[in-house]
N, C-alpha and C positions, 0 to 999 in steps of 0.2 A: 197619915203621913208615912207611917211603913209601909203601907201598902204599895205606897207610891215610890218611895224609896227601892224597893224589891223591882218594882217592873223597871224602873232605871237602870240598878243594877240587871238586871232580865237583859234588859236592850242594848246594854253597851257589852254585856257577854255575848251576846249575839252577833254583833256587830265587827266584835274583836275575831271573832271562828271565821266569820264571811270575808273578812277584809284579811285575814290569815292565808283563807280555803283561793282567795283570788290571788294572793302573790306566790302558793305555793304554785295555782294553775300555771299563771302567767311565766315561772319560771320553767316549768316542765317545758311550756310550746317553746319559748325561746332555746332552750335547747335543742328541742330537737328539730326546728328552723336551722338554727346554726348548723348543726349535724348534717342533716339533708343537705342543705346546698354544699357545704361545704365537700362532702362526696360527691354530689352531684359536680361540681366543679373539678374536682379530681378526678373524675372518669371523663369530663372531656378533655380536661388538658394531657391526658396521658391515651387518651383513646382507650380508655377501658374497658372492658364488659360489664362487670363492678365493682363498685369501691364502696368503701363504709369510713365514717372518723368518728369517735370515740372522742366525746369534750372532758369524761371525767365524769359524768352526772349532776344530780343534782346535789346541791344549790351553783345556780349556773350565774345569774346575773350579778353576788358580788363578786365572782371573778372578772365576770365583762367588767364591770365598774371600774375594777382594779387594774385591770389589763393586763393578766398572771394567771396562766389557769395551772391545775398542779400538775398535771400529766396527760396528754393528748396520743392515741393510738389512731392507726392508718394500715389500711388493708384495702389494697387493690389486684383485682382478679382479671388475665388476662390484655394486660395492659401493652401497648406500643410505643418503643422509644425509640427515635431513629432507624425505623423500620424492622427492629428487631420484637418479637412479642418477649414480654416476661410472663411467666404463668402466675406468678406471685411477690410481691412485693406485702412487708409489712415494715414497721415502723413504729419506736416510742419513743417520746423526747416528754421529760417530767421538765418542771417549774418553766413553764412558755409563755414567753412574753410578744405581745403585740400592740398597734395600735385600734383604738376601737374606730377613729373617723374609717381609716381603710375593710376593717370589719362589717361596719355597718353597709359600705356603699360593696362590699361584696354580696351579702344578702339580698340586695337591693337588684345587684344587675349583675351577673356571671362575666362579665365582659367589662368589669370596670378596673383602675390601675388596682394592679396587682399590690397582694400585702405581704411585707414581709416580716416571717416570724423567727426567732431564737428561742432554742430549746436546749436544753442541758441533760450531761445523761443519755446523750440521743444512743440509741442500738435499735437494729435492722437487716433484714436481710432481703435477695429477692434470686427464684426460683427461674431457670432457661430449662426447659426439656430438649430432647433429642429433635421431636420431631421440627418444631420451632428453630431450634438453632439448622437442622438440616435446611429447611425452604427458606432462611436468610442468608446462607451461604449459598447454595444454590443460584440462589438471585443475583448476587452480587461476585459468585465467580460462574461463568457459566461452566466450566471445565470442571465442575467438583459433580461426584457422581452419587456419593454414599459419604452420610456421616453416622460416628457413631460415640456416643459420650460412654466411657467407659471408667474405672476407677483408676486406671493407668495412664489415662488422658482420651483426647477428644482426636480419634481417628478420621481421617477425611482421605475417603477415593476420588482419585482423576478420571474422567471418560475419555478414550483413545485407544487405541488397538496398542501405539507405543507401549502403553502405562500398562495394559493387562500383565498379568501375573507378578505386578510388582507390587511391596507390602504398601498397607495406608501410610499418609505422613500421620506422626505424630502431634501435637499442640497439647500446653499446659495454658489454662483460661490465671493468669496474672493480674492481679488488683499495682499497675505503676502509678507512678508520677512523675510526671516528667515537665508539667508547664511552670513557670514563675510562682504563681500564687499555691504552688503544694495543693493542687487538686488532683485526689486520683482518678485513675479511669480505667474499662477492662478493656483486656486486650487478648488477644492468643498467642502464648508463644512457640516459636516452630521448635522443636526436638529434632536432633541428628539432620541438620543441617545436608550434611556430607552426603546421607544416604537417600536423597531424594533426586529421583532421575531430572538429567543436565535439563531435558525439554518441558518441563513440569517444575521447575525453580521459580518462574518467572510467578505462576498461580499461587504456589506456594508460602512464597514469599506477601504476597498481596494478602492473603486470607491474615496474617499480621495485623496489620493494619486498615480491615474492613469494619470493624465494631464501631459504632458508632453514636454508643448511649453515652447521654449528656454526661459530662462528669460529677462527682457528687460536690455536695458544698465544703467549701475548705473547713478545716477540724475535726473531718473522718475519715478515716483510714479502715481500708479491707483486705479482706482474705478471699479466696476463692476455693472448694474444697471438689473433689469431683467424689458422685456416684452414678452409680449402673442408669444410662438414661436422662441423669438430671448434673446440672452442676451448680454451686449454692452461692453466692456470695455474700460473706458477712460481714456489715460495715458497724462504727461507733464511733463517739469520740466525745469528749466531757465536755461539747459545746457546739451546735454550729446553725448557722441562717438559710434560710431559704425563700422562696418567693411562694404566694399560694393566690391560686388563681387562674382565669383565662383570659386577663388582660397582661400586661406589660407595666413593670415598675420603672418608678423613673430613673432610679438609681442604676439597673436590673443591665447587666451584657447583655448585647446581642442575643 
């Protein structure tokens, strides 16, 4: 009888390790399921070159259960928003809430209605270099000849025989807001106005209002800060939603 007793106990310890050693498995894949597509889906909705998101680790699945994970990072490289590239974008929003039906049928199909998540806590930043911002300006004024991102602002040359030997216009990169729902957006602002030749106003002027990245989700506000080549812009705000995804929410603007 102890004999027998003993191998019982033997087999339900056994038992207990292997039915342990598969939910711990089972939770590793499902994160990093999660993880993968969920960058994967970030690098096409932003046009990426790469992305990575960051669930938290493990134990992944009583979060999913719960629909609350404690802190979610976001890192995309090379990415295009309105035709402009960002070299870098990162992102943290702690205590994130979501639904798991919209979760689940994202894993499922990159292309399904998009899901939308709230995060708190949220802080982020993302990176424009010289060269990047020169070939979308270019693009988008053909008269711009040279740009150059400097600590003093973001110098932009005209092409014309007029404009030779006149200085660059000026622009400081501004984090406004200007629509109803208090969403920012960036912009350039033009510096010395006054001192920008009469025939090169009209270009000038427009370079204003050429930018054209989505604006961020309402409850963050940023800054914009310049260095030699690169200009930063730092956003935050102790709350806000967003959509994730390559489909379309139904609640979701335009």
């Amino acid at each position: 009888m102890r004999f027998r007793a003993r191998r019982v106990r033997r087999y339900l310890l056994v038992t207990l390790v292997v039915v342990a050693g598969l939910l711990v498995a089972a939770d590793i894949v499902a994160l990093q399921v999660y993880e993968a597509r969920s960058a994967t889906g970030l690098a096409r909705s932003t046009a990426a070159q790469k992305a990575s998101v960051d669930l938290g680790g493990s134990p992944f699945l009583p979060s999913y259960v719960r629909e609350r994970l404690d802190e979610v990072q976001v890192e995309a490289l090379g990415m295009t928003r309105g035709g402009l590239r960002v070299d870098r974008l990162t992102l943290r929003m702690r205590d994130v809430t979501f639904e798991r039906g919209p979760a689940w049928a994202l894993v499922r199909s990159l292309y399904s209605t998009r899901m939308l998540v709230t995060g708190r806590e949220v802080v982020g930043r993302f990176d424009v270099v010289e060269r990047d911002l020169s070939d979308y300006l270019r693009s988008r004024v053909p008269a711009v000849r040279e740009v150059r991102i400097t600590q003093s602002g973001v110098e932009v040359s005209f092409e014309g025989a007029e404009g030779q030997g006149q200085p660059p216009v000026r622009y400081l990169p501004r984090v406004v807001t200007d629509d109803e729902e208090g969403r920012p957006r960036l912009t350039l602002q033009l510096l010395g106005a006054t001192e920008v030749p009469r025939e090169r106003t009209a270009d000038a002027r427009a370079i204003e209002g050429v930018i054209q990245l989505p604006r961020f989700p309402a409850g963050l506000q940023g800054t914009a800060e310049l260095g030699n080549g690169v200009f930063i812009v730092e956003f935050a705000g102790a709350e806000a939603s967003l959509w994730v995804g390559a489909g379309r929410g139904d609640d979701e603007e335009g």
